[in-house]
C-alpha positions as CSV (number, residue, x, y, z in Angstrom):
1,X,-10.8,10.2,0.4
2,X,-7.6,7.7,1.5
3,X,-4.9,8.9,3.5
4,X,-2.4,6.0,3.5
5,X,0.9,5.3,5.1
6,X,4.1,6.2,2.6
7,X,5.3,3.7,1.2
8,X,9.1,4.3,2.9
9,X,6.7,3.6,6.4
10,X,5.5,0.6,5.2
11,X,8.1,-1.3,6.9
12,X,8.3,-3.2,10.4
13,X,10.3,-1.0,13.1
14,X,11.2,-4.0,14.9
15,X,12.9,-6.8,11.9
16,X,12.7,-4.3,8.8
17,X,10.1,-6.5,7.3
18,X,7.6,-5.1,4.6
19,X,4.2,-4.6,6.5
20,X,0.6,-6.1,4.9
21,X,-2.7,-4.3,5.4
22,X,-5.0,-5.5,8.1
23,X,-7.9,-3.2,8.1
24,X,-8.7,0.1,7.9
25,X,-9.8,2.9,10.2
26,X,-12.7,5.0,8.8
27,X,-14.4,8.0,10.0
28,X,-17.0,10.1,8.5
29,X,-17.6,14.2,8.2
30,X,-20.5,16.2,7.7
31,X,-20.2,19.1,4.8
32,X,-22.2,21.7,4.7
33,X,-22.5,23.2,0.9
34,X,-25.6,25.0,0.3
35,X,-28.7,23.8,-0.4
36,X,-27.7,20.2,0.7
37,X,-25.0,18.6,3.2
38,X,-22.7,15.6,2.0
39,X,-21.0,13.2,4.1
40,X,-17.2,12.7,3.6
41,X,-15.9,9.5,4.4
42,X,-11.8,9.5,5.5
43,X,-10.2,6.0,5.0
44,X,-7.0,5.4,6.6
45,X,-5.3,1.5,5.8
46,X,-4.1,-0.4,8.9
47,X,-0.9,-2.2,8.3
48,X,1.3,-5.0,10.3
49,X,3.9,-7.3,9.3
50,X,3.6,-11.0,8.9
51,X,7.3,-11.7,10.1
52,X,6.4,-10.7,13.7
53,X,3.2,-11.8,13.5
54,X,4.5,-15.6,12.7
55,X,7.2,-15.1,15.0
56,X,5.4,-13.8,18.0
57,X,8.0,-10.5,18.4
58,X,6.4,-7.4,19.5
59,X,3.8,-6.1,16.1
60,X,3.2,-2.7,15.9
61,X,0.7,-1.5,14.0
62,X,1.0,1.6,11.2
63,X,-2.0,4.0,10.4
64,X,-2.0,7.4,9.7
65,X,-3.5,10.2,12.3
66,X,-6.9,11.3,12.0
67,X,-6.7,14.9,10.3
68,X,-7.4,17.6,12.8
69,X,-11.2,19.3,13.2
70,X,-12.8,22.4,14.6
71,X,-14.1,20.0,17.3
72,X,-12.1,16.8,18.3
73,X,-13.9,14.1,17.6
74,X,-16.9,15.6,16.2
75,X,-18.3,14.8,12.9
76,X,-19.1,18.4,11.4
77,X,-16.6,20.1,9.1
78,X,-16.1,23.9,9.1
79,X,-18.5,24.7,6.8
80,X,-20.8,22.9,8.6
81,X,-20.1,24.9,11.9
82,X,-20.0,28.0,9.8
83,X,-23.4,27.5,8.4
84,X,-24.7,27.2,11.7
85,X,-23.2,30.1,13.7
86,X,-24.1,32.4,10.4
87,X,-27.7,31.2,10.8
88,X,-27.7,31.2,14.4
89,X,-25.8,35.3,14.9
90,X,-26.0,36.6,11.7
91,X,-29.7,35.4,11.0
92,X,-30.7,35.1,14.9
93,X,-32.0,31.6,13.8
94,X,-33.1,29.9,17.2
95,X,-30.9,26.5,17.2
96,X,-34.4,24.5,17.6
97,X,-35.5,26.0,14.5
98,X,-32.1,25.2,12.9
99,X,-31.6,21.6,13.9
100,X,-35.4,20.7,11.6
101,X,-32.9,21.5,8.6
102,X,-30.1,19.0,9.4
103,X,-31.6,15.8,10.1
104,X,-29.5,13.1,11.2
């Protein structure tokens, strides 16, 4: 999944100038569907512009905010989290016994 910067942000706060990718921040999830878990890997594109980098003005850099989760900066997704308070309270699955079927 991308999230990317609108196009009517893609442009330099400072000179107005149209802003060129750099990089990209990426961060990955942990999905829990049953009978296997997926990962889900976020991109976000990282954009400057090359006026005020050739210029040497203050360059700010654009990128879209990481989405929100049931645990900042964790790496499971709600249906991960779910799973494992169902199994853990509903099932009275010790956590021990729980963590042999997610291996990371």
């Amino acid at each position: 999944m991308t999230i990317d910067v609108s196009i009517d942000e893609q442009v330099c706060d400072c000179c107005q100038g149209k802003l060129h990718k750099i990089g990209e921040a990426r961060s990955e999830k942990l999905e829990f569907v049953p009978a296997y878990i997926k990962v889900i890997e976020t991109v976000r594109p990282k954009y400057a512009c090359k006026r005020c980098e050739q210029t040497g003005t203050e360059n700010s850099i654009k990128v879209v905010p990481v989405p929100t989760t049931p645990i900042p900066k964790g790496i499971a997704t709600s249906s991960l989290l779910s799973q494992i308070i169902s199994a853990k309270y509903q099932y009275g699955l010790p956590l021990y016994r729980g963590s042999r079927d997610f291996p990371l």
